[in-house]
VOGU-3710 file (C-alpha; in Angstrom, 3 decimals, decimal comma):
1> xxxxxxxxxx> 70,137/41,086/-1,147  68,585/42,049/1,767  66,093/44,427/0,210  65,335/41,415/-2,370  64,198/38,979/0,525  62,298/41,998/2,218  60,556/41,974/-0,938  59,691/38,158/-0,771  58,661/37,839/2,541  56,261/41,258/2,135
11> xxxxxxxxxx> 54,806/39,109/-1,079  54,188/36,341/0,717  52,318/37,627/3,782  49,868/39,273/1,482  49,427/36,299/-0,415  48,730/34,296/2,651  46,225/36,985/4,007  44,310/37,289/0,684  44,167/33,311/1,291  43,005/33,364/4,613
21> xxxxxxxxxx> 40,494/36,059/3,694  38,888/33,569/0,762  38,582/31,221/3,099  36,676/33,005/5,597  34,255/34,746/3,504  31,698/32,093/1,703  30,437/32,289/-1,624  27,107/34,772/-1,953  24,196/32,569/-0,902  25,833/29,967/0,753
31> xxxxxxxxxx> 26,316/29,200/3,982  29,686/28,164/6,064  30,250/24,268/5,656  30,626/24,096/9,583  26,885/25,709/10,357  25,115/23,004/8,018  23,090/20,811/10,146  24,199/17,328/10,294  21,699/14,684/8,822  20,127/12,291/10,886
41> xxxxxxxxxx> 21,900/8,823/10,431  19,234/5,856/10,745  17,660/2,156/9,309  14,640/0,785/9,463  14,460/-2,691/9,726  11,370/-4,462/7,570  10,588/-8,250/8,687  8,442/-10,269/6,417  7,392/-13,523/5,520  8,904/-15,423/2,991
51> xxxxxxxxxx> 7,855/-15,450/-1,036  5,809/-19,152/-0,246  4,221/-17,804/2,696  3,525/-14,422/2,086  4,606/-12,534/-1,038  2,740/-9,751/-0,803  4,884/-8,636/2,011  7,875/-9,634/0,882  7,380/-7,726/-1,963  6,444/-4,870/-0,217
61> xxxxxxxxxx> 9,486/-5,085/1,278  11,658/-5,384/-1,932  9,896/-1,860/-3,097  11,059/-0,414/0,219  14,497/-1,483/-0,024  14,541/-0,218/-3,755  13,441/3,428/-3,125  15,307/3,538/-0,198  18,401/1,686/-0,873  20,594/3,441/2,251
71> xxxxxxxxxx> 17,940/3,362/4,581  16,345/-0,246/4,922  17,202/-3,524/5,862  15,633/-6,949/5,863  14,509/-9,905/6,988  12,065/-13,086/6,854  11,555/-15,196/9,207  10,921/-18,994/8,313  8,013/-20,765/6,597  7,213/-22,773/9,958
81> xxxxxxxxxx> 7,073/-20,554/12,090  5,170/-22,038/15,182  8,264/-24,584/15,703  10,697/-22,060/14,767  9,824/-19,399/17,448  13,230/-18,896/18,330  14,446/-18,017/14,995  11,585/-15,403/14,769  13,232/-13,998/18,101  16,784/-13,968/17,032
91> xxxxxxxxxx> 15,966/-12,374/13,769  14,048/-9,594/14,979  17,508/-9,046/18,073  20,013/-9,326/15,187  17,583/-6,662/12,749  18,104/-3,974/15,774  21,471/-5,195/16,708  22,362/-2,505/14,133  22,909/0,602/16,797  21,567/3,093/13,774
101> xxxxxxxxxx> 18,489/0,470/13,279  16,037/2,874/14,794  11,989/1,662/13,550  11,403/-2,049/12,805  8,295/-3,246/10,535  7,013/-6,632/10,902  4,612/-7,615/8,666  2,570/-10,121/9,079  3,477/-10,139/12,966  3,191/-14,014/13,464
111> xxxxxxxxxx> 3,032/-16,126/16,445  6,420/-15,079/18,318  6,340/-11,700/17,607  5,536/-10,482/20,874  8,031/-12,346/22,329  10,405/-10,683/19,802  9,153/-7,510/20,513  9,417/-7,895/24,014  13,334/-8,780/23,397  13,944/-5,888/20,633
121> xxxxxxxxxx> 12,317/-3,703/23,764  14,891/-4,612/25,980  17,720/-4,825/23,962  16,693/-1,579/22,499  14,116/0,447/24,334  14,726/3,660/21,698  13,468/1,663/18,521  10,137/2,566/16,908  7,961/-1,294/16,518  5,259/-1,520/14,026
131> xxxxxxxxxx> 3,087/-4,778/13,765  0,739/-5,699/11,655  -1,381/-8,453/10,821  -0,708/-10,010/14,236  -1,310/-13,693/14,806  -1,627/-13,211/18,836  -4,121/-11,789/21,265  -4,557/-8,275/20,667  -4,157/-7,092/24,219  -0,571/-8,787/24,098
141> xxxxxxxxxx> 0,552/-7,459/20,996  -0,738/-3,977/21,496  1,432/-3,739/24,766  4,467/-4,980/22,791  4,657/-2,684/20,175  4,115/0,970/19,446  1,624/0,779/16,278  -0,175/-2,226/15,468  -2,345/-2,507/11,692  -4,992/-4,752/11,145
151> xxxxxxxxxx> -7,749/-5,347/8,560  -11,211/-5,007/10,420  -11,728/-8,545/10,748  -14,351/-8,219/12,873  -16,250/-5,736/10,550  -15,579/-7,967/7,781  -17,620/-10,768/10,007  -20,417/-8,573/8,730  -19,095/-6,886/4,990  -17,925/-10,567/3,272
161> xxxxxxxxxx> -20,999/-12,612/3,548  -23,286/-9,208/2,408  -20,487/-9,270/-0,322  -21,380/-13,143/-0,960  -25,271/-12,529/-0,975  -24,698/-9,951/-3,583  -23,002/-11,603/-5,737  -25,218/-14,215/-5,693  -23,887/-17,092/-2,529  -26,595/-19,265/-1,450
171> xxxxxxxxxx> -23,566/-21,509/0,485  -20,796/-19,820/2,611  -17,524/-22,468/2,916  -15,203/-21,427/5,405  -11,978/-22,982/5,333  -9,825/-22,746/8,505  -7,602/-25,255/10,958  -7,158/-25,567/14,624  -4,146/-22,914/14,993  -5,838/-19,876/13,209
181> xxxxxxxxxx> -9,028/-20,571/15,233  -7,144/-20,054/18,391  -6,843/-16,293/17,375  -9,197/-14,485/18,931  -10,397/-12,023/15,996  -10,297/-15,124/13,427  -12,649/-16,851/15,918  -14,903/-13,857/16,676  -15,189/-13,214/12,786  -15,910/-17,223/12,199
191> xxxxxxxxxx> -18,872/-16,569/14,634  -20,078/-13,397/13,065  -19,717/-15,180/9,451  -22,322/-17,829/10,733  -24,867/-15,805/12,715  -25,023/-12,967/9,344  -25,429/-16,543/7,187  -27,996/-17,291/8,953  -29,646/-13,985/8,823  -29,032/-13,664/5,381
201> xxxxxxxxxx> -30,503/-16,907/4,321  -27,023/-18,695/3,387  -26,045/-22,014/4,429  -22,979/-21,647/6,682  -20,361/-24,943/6,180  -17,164/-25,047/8,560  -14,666/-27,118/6,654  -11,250/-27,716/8,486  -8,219/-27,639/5,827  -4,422/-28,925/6,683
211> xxxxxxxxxx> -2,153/-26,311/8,511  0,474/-25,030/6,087  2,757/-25,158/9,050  2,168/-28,700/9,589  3,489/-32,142/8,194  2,518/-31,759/4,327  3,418/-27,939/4,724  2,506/-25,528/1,906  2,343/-27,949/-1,019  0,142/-30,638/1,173
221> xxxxxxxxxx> -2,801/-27,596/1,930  -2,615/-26,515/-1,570  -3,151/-29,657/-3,152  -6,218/-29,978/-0,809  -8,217/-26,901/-1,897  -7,421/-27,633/-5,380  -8,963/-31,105/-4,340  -11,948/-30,443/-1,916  -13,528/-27,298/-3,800  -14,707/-29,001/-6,564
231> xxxxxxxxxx> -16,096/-31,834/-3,953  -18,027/-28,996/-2,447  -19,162/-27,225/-5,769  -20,755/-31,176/-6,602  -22,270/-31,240/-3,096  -23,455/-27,619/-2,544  -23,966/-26,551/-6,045  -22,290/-23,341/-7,992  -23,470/-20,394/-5,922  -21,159/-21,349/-3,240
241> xxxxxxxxxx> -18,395/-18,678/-2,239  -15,363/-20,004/-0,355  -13,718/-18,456/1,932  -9,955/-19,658/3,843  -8,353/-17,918/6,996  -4,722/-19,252/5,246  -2,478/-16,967/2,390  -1,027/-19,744/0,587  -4,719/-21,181/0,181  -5,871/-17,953/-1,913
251> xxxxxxxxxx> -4,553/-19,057/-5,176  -5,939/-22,192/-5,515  -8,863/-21,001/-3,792  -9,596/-18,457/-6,585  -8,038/-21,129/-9,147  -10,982/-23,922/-8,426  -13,756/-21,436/-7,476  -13,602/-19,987/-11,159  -12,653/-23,626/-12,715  -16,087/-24,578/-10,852
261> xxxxxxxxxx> -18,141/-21,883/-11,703  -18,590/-21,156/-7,915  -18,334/-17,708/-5,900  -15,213/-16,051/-3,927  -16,212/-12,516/-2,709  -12,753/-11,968/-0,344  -9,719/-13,477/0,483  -8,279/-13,462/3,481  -5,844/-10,613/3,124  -7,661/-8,449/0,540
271> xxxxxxxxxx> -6,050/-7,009/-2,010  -5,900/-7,379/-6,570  -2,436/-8,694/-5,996  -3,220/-11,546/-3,648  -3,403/-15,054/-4,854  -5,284/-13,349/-8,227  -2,163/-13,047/-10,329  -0,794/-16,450/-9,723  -4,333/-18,068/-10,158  -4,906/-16,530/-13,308
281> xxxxxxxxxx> -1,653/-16,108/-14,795  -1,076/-13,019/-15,089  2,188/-11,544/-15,936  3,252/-8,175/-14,459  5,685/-6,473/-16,600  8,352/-4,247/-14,712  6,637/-0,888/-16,001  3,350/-1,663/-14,440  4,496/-3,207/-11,172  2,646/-1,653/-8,617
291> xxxxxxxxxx> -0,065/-0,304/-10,883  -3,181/-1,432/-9,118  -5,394/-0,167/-12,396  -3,179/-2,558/-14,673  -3,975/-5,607/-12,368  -7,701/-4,738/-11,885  -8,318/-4,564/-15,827  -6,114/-7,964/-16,217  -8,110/-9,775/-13,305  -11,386/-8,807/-14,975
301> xxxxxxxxxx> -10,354/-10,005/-18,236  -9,114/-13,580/-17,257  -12,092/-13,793/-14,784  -14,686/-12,700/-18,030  -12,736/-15,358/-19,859  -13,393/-17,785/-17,892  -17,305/-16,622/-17,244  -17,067/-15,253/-14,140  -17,958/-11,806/-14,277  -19,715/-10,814/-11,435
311> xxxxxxxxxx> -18,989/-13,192/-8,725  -15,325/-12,099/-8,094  -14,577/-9,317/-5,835  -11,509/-7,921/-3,686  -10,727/-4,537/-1,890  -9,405/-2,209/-4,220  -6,487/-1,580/-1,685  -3,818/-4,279/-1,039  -3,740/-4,233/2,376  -0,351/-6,145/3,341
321> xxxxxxxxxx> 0,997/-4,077/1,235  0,085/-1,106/2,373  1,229/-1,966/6,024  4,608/-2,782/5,187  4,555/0,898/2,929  2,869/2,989/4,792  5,043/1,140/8,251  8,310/2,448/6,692  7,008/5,597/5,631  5,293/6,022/8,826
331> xxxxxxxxxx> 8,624/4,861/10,384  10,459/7,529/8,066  8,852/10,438/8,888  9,407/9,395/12,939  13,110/9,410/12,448  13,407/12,485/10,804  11,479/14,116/13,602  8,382/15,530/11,252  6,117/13,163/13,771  6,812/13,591/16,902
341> xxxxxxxxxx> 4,715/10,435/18,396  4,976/7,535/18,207  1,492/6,763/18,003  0,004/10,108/16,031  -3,168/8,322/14,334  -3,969/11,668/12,333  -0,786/11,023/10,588  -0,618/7,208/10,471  -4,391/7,784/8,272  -3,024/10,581/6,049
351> xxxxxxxxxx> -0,137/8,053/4,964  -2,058/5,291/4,606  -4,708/6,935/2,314  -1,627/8,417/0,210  -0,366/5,220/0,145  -3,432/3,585/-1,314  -3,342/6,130/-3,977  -6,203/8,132/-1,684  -8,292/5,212/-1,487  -11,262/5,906/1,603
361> xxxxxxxxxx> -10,379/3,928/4,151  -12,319/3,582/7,916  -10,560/3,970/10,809  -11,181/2,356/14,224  -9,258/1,309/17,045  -10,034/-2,189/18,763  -11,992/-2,428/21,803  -11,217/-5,609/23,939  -12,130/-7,366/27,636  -10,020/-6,904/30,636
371> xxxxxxxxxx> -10,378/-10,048/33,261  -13,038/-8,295/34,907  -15,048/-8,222/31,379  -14,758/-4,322/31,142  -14,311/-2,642/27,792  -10,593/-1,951/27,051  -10,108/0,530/24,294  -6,261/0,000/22,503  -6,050/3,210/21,197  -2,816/1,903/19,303
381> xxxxxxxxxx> -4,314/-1,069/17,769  -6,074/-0,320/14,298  -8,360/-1,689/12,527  -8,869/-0,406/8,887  -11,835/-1,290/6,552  -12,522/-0,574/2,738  -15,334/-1,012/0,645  -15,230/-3,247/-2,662  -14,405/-3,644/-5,821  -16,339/-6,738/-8,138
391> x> -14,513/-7,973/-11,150
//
């Protein structure tokens, strides 16, 4: 009996060390579970407008989530957002309230975002802010957040009406209202637009249009481009191109300046996918979404239908989009530690050309006044341009 249980317990101590020794030795190749690195946990927040006020972004946004369904979170803030500035706040606080929230993207930063910014700052001084399209004085906004995008809007004082010319403009409408002309670049490009009118031999004609933030909101602005264009078409004659600070005017900008027969050489936010679609109803099925080639051929099919070949144009890149993209990417590549600042404008360029399909894009950073009237370069504030594309 005794030699029987010798045996057993002699059997099981080699079984246990032949266990112990599996365990300890990994497979060829691989390497011990406990000397993997541990992935970086993190969010990035992505705060947009809503579908009525700016679906570009929105949709942008919706891509984002899709290819990174783990990683991003968002938000809109509301339609009226001038009286709802402490909404805009308490969205942007409860997007980083999220401790592994690390980058947020706010596209188009709106009036209130650098008072959100300043907030998201204090609440949480670690997080990674990218603005673009901002709605307040660049010198503010720069110092609020780490990255800010823009379209050139002061180059385009300069590139739309050459654009008009060319395609033929004798008559350059420019719709705006009160609020948007209390934006500093708006109003610097509104100036530009009429000086290079005058020196290219157009007609300059301010016409004020209702705030879609005011009383008769989106619908109420709408209805009045669909209403006044044609009055201005009768007055000025076709080769008029129109032009409107506001997103929700694009589509029935484009809408009555082809019914009309007149010009439109840029919206405000350029890009194939804004306000042309929904003006010329044009369906994008779900295998070509995001094909910028699909929507081109489409828009210069419906505008040759309608005979206006030659006196439509856009940028071939759509810029919204690309902020909100290129943002998160941008924002991606911070948190994983493959950028290492958090302003690195060699990389910022690289991902927006990628994301543009490697569209050439031009690169400048804006230059402002300090109280004494001294140049103040921003060197996180930029401005990107691109060239055209006519339909």
């Amino acid at each position: 009996m005794k030699r029987i249980l010798a045996l057993l317990l002699t059997v099981a101590m080699l079984l246990s060390l032949a266990a112990c020794a599996k365990t300890a030795e990994p497979a060829a190749g691989s390497e011990p579970a406990e000397s993997k690195p541990e992935e970086k946990k993190f969010k990035i927040a992505v705060y947009t407008g809503t579908v009525s006020q700016g679906e570009e972004e929105f949709r942008a946004g919706e891509k984002m989530a899709a290819k990174y369904p783990d990683m991003i979170v968002t938000q809109t803030y509301p339609d009226n957002f001038t009286k709802e500035q402490e909404t805009v706040i308490a969205n942007a606080l409860a997007l980083v309230s999220d401790p592994d929230v690390k980058a947020l993207v706010m596209v188009q930063s709106v009036p209130g975002a650098c008072a959100a910014f300043e907030k998201v700052r204090e609440a949480r001084p670690d997080v990674l802010i990218i603005g673009g399209v901002p709605g307040e004085d660049p010198d503010m906004i720069a110092k609020k957040a780490d990255i800010v995008l823009q379209g050139d809007e002061l180059a385009m004082g300069y590139a739309i009406p050459a654009q008009a010319k060319k395609l033929g403009a004798k008559t350059f409408v420019h719709y705006s209202f009160p609020r948007h002309m209390s934006y500093p670049l708006l109003a610097q490009r509104r100036d530009i637009f009429k000086a290079e009118c005058e020196k290219l031999g157009m007609k300059f004609v301010d016409a004020t249009a209702p705030d879609p933030t005011g009383d008769a909101g989106v619908p109420g602005a709408q209805q009045f481009i669909l209403e006044d264009v044609p009055r201005k078409i009768a007055e000025y004659g076709k080769d008029t191109n129109f032009f409107s600070t506001n997103c929700a005017m694009q589509e029935p900008l484009i809408k009555a300046s082809l019914e009309g027969g007149a010009i439109y050489a840029q919206q405000c936010c350029p890009s194939p996918y804004h306000g042309y679609p929904g003006a010329l109803g044009i369906e994008i099925p779900a295998d070509k979404a995001g094909s910028v080639d699909f929507i081109i051929e489409q828009i210069k099919a419906k505008i040759a239908e309608k005979d206006g070949t030659g006196r439509f144009s856009t940028w071939p890149v759509p810029m919204n989009m690309m902020f909100v993209e290129a943002g998160v990417e941008y924002a991606k590549a911070w948190c994983e530690g493959t950028i290492t600042s958090k302003n690195d404008v060699e990389a910022l360029k690289k991902i927006c050309s990628e994301t543009a399909g490697g569209a050439e894009m031009q690169f400048v950073t804006y230059t402002g006044k300090d109280k004494d009237g001294n140049d103040v370069n921003f060197d996180n504030f930029h401005m990107i341009l691109s060239d055209f594309i006519t339909f």
